[in-house]
DRENTI-891737 format. One record per atom (N, C-alpha, C, O): x, z, y. Coordinates in pm, 1 decimal, decimal comma, padded with zeros to 6 digits. Each point is the difference from the previous one (the first is absolute). Last residue first. Example, Ala and Ser with C-alpha at 12.3 -4.5 7.8 and 13.67 -1.06 7.14 Angstrom:
2
<rec <01285,0; 00708,0; -00225,0>>
<rec <00082,0; 00006,0; 00119,0>>
<rec <-00077,0; 00073,0; 00109,0>>
<rec <00050,9; 00016,9; 00110,8>>
<rec <-00021,9; -00023,9; -00682,8>>
<rec <-00089,0; 00000,0; 00119,0>>
<rec <00090,0; 00000,0; 00120,0>>
<rec <00103,6; 00066,5; -00001,9>>
***
This chain:
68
<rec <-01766,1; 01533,7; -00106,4>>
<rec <-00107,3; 00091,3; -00062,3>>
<rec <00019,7; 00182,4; -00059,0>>
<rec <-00096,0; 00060,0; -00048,1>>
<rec <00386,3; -00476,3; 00311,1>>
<rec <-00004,0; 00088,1; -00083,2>>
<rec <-00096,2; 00080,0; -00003,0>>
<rec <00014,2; 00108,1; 00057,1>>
<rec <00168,4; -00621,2; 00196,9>>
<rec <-00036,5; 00093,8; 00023,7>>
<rec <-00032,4; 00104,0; -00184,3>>
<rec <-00007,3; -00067,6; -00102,7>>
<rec <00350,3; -00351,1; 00399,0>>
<rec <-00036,6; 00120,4; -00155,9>>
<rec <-00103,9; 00094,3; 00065,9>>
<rec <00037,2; 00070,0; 00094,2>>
<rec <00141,0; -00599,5; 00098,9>>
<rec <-00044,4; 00188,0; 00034,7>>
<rec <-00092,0; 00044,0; -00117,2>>
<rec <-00109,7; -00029,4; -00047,5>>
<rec <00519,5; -00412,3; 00175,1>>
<rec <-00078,7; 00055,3; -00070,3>>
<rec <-00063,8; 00148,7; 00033,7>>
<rec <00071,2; 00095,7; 00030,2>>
<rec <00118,1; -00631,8; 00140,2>>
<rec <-00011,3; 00176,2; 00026,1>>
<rec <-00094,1; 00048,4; -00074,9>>
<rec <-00117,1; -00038,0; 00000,7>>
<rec <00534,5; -00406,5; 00003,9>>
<rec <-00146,6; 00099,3; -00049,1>>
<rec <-00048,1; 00066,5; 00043,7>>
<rec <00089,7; 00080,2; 00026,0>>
<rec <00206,0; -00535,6; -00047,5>>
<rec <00018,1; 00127,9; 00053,5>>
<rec <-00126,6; 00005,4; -00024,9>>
<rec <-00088,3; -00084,3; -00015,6>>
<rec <00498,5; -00327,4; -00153,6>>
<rec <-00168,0; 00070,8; -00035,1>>
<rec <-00002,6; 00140,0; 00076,0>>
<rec <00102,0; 00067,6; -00013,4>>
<rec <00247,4; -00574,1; -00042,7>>
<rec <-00027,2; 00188,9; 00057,7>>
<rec <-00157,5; 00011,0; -00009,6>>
<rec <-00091,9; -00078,4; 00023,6>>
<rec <00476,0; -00334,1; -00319,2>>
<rec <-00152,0; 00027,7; 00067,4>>
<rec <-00006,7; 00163,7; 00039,5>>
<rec <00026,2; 00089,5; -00080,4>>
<rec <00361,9; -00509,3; 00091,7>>
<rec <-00018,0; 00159,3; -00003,1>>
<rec <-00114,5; 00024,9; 00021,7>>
<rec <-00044,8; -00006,1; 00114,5>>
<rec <00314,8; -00405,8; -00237,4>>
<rec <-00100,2; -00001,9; 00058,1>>
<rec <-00037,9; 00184,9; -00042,2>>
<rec <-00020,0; 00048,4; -00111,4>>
<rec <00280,7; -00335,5; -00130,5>>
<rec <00083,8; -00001,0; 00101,9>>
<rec <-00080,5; 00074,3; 00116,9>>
<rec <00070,3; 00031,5; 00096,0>>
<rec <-00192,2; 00095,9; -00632,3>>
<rec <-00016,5; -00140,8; 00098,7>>
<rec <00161,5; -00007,2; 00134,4>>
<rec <00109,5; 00052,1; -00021,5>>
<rec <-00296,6; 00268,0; -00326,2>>
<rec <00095,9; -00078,0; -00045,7>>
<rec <-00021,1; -00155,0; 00046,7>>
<rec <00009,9; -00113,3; -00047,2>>
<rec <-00237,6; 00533,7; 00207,6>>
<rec <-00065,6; -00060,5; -00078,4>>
<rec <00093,0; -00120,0; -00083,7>>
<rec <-00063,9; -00083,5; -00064,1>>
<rec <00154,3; 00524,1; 00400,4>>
<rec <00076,3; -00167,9; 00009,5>>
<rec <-00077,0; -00014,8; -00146,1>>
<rec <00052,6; 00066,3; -00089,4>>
<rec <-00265,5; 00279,1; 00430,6>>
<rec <-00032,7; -00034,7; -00127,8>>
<rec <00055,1; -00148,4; -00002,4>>
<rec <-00059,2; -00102,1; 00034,9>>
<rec <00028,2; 00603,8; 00275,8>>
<rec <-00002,6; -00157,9; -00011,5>>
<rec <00077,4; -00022,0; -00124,1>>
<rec <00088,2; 00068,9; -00051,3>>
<rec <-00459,0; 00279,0; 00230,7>>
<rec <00054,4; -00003,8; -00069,4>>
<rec <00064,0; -00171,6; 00010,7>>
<rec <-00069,7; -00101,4; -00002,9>>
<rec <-00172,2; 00578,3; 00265,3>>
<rec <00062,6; -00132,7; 00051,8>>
<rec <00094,0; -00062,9; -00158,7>>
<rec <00104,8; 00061,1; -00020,7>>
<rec <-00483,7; 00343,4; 00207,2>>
<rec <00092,6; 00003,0; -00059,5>>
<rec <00004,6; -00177,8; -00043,2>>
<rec <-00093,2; -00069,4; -00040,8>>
<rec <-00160,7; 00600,0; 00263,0>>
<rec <00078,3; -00195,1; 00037,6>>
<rec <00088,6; -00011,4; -00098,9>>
<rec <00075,3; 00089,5; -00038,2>>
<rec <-00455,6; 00346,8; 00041,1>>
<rec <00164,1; -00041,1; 00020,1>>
<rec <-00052,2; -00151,8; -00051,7>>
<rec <-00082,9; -00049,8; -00076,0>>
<rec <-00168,6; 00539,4; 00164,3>>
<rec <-00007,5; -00149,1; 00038,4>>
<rec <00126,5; -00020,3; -00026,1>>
<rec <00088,8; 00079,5; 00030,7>>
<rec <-00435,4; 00340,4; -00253,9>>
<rec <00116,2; -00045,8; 00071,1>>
<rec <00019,1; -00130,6; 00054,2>>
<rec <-00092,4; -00070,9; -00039,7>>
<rec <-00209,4; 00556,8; -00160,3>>
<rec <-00009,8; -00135,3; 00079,8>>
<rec <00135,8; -00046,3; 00044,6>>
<rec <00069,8; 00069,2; 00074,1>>
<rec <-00219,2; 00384,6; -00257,5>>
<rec <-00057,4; -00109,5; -00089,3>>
<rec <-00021,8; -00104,2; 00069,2>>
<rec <-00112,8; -00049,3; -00003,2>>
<rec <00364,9; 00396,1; 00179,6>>
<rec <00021,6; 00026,2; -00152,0>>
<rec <-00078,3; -00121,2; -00038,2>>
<rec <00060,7; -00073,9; -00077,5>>
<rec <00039,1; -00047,0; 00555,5>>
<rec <-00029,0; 00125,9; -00041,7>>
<rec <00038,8; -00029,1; -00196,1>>
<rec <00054,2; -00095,2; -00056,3>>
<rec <00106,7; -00203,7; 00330,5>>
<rec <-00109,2; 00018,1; 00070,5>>
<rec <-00017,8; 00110,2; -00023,8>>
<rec <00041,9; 00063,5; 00096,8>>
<rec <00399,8; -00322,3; -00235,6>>
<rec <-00068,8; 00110,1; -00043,3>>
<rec <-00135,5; 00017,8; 00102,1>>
<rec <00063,2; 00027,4; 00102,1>>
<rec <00292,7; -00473,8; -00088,8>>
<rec <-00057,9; 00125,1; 00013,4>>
<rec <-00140,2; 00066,4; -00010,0>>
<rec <-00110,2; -00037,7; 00039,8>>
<rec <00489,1; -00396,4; -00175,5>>
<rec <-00061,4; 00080,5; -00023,0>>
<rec <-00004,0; 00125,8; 00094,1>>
<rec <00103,6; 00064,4; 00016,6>>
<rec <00149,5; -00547,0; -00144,1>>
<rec <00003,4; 00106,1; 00101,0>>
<rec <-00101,0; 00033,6; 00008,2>>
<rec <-00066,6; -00081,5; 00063,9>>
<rec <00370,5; -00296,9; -00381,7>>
<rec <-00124,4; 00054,4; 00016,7>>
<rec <00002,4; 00116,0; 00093,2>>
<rec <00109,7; 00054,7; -00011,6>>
<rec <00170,3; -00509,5; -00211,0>>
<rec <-00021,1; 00107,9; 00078,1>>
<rec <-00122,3; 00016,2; 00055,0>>
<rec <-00075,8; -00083,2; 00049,9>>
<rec <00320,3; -00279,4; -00490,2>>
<rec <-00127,4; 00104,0; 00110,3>>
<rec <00053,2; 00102,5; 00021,8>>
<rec <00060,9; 00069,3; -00081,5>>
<rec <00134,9; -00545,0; -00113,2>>
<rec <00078,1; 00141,1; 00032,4>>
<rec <-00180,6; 00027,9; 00082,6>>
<rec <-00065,6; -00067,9; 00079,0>>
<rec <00218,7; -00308,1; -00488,5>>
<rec <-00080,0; 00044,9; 00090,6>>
<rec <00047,2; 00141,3; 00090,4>>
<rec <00058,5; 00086,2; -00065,6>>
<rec <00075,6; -00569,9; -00313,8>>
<rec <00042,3; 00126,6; 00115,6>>
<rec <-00089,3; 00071,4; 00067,7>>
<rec <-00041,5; -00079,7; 00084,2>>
<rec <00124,6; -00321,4; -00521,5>>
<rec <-00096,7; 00074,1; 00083,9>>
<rec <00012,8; 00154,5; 00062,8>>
<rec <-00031,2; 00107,7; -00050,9>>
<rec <00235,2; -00606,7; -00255,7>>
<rec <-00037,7; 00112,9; 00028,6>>
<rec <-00079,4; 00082,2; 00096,3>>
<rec <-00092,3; -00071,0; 00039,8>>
<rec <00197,8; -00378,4; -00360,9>>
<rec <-00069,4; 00067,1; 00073,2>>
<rec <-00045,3; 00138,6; 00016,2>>
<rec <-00096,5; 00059,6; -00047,7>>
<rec <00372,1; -00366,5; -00278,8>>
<rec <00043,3; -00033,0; 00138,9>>
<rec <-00093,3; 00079,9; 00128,4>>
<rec <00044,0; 00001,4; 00115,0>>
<rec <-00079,9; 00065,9; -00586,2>>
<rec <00062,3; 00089,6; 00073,1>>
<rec <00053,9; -00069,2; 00094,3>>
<rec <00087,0; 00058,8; 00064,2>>
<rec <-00498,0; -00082,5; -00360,4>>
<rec <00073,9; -00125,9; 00078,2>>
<rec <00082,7; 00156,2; 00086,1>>
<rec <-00051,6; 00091,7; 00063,9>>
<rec <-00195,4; 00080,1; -00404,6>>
<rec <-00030,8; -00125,4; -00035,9>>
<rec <00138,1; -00137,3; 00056,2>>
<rec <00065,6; -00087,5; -00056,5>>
<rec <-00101,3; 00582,8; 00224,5>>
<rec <00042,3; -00028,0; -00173,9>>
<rec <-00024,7; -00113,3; -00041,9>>
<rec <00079,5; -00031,9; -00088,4>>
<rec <-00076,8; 00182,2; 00595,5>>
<rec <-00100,2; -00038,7; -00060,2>>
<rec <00088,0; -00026,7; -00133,7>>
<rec <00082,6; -00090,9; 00008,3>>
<rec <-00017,0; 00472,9; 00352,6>>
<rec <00038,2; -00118,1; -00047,5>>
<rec <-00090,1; -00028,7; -00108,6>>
<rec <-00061,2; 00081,9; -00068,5>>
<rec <00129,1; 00281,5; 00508,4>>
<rec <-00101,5; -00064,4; -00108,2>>
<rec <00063,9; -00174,2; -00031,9>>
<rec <00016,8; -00096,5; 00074,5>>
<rec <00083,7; 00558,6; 00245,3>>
<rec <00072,0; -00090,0; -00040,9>>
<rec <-00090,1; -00066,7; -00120,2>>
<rec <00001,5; 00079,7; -00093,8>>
<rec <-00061,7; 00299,2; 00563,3>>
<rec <-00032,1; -00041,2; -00195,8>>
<rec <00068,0; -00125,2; -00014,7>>
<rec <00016,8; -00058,3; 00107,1>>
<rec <00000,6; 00523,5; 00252,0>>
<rec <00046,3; -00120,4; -00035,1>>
<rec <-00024,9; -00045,4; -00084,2>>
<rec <00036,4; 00063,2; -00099,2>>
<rec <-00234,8; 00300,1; 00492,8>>
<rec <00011,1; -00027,8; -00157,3>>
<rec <00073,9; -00146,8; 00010,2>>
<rec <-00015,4; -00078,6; 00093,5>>
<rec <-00043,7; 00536,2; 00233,0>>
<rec <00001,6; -00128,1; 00040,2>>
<rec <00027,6; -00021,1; -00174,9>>
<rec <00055,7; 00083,2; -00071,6>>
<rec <-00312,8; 00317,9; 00426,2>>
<rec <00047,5; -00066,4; -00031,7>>
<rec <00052,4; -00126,5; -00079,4>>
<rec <-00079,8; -00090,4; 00024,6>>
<rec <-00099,0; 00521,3; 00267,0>>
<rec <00052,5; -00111,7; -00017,1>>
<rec <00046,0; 00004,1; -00057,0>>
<rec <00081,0; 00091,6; -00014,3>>
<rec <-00423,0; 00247,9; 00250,5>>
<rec <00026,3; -00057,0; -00110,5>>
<rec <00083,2; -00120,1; 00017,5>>
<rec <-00045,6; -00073,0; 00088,0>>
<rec <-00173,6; 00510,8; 00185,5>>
<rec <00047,0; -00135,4; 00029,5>>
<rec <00095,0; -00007,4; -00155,2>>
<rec <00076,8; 00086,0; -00043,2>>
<rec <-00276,8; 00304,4; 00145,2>>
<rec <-00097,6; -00063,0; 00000,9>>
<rec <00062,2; -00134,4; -00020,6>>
<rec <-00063,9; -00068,3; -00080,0>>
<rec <00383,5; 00403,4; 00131,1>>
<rec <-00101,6; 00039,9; 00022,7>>
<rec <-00134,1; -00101,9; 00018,0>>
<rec <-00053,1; 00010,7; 00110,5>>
<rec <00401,0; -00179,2; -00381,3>>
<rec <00071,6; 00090,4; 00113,5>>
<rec <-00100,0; 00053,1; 00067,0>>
<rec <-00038,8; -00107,2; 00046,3>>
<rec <00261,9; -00237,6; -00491,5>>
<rec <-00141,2; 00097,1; 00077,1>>
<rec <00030,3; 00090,8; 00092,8>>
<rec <00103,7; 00065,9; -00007,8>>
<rec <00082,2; -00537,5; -00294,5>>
<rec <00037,6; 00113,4; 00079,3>>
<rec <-00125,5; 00056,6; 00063,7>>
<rec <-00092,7; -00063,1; 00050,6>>
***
């Protein structure tokens, strides 16, 4: 979703392993973005990752785009 500069939003992946299908793999990322100007932006973004464990690994980011 986009809304004057401010960006969100959210992805689901499902990854199974073809070899051993007892092991699957969930991940959901959300991300929140804003526009700086035309060639610069910052956005966070938080991904947790059920690694087909019991055990939930979370990962967070900040990324800044800059544009030549």
């Amino acid at each position: 979703y986009n809304m004057a500069g401010i960006s969100l939003g959210a992805t689901m992946h499902n990854v199974t392993n073809s070899l051993d299908e007892a092991v699957d793999t969930d991940a959901t990322e959300i991300s929140l973005g804003y526009s700086l100007n035309d060639n610069a932006g910052l956005s966070l973004s938080m991904v947790n990752d059920n690694n087909g464990t019991d055990t939930d690994t979370k990962y967070m980011w900040v990324t800044l785009n800059v544009g030549l």
